[in-house]
N, C-alpha and C positions, 0 to 999 in steps of 0.2 A: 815248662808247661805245667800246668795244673794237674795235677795225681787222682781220683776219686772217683769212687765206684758210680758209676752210670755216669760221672759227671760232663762229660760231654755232650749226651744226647739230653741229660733236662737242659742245659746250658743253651744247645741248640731250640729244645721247642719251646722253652720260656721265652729266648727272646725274640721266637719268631711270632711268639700271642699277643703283643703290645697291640696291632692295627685293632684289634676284637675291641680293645677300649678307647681307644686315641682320644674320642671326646668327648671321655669321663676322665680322663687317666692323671688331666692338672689337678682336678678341681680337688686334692686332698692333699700332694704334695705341696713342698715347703718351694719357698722360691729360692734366690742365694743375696749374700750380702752383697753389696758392691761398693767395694773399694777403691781406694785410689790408685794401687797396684792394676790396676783393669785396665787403666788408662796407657800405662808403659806396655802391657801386653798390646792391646789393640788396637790404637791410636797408632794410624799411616802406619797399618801394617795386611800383609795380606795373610785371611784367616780363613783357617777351616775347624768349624763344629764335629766332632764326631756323636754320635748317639745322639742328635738335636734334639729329636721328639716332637715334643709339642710348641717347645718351644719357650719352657723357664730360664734356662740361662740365655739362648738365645735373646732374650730380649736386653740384656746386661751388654753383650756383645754391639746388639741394632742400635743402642742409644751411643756405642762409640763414631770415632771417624775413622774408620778403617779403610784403607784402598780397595782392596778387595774382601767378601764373606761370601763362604760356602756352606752349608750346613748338609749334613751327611743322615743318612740312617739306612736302618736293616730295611724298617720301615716305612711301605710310602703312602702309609693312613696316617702315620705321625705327621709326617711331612706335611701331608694335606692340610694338616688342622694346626701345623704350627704358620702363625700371621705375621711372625718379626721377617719373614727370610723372601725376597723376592722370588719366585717359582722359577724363572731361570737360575737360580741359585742352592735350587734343592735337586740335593743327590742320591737317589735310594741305593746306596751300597756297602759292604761292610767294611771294617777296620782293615779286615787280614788282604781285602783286594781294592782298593781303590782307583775311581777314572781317573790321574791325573800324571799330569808329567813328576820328574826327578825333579825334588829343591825349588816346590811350587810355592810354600807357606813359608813366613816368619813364625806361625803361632798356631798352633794346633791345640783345640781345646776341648776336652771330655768330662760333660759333668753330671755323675750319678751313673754314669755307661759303660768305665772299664772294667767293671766286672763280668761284662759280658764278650768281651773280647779273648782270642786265641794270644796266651800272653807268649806263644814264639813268635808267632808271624804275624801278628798286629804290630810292636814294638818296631817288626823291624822295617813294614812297611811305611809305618810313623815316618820313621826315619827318615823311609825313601825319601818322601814329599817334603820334608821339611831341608829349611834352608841350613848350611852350617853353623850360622849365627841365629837359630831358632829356638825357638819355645816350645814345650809342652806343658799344656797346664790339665793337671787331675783333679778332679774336684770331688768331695759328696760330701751330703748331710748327713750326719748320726746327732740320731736321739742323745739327750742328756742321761743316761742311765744309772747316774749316781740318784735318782730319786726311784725309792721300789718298785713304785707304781709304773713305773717307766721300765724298770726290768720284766718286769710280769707282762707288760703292754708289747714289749722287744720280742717275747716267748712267743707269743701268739701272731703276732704280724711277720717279723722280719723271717726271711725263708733264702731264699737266693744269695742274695747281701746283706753281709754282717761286716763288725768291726775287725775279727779275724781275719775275714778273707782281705776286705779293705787292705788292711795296715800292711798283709802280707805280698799283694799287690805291688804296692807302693816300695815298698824291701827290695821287690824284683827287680822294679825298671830302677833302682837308685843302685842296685847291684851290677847290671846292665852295663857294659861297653859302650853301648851305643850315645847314652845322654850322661851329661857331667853335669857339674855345679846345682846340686841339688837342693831346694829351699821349702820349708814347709810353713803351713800359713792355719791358725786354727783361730776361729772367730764366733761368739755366741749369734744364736740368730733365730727371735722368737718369734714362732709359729704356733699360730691355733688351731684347732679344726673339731667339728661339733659330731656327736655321735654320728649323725651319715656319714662325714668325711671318714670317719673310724672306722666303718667297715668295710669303706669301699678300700681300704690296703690289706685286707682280711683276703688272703689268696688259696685255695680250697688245695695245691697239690705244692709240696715241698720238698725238693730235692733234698737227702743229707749226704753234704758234706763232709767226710771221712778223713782226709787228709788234702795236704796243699801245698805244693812246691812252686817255686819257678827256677827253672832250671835252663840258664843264659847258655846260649850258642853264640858262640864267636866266630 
């Protein structure tokens, strides 16, 4: 689990404030690359979205052919206002409890979301649902911050999710029992956005992060 002072309850009412913007909340972020790895993930395969949102990666997912798409969230103002996912196919619930049977999904997919998940019992609910010959795919954008402007720009915006917590995330479930054969995937992917978009990620209250474990239960 994650170690750090209050870091539970901002964790808790951060990700519980997304509905307040659902449909402002694309219009700054970045969308994702899509690959041809996408195809072997989702293509005749039965999937579930976690963190869907609004609905960016979700669309990378709708443009496959997959048997089955689920698309999950905390939120069900995200939901509303995400347009790739059929409404019988949206599920307002979290990571750590999910509606669905044992060994439901080939491909279980989180993009820009696992940092807001309980890394005990999310992982291993993951698990539950997914099939033994399954997938998890982790996703997020980070900024290029080898440019300074981009570090000074990092200071001011980024708050909840950063590269540390990321990477340290990631450490966990590959430390994990639960999932094997681990593969990492880093891709450039240029994105604009004009000063409006710039302030609308300018977020007025910022949990700090103190320290940060994941600490596997077998």
């Amino acid at each position: 689990m994650i170690e750090t002072q209050d870091y539970e309850n901002e964790r808790k009412r951060l990700g519980a404030s997304f509905g307040k913007i659902a449909r402002d909340y694309a219009k700054s972020r970045p969308t994702y690359s899509d690959i041809a790895i996408l195809d072997e993930l989702f293509n005749a395969k039965d999937v579930l979205e976690l963190g869907a949102g609004t609905g960016l990666f979700s669309r990378l997912i709708h443009n496959r052919d997959t048997t089955s798409y689920f698309a999950s969230d905390l939120s069900s103002e995200m939901l509303l206002a995400n347009d790739e996912v059929l409404s019988s196919n949206k599920v307002a619930a979290v990571a750590e409890a999910l509606p669905f049977s044992d060994a439901s999904f080939d491909t279980v997919a989180a993009a820009q979301a696992a940092h807001w998940f309980d890394l005990v019992s999310a992982p291993r609910e993951i698990r539950r649902i997914m099939r033994d010959s399954g997938t998890l795919v982790i996703i997020w954008n980070h900024r290029d911050s080898s440019h300074r402007w981009v570090q000074d720009f990092d200071r001011v915006v980024d708050s909840y999710q950063n590269r540390i917590v990321t990477d340290q995330i990631l450490k966990g479930f590959e430390a994990s029992s639960l999932f094997t054969k681990f593969h990492r995937y880093s891709l450039p992917l240029l994105h604009s956005i004009d000063e409006a978009q710039a302030k609308q990620l300018l977020t007025p209250s910022r949990p700090s992060l103190h320290s940060l474990s994941f600490n596997e239960q077998k």
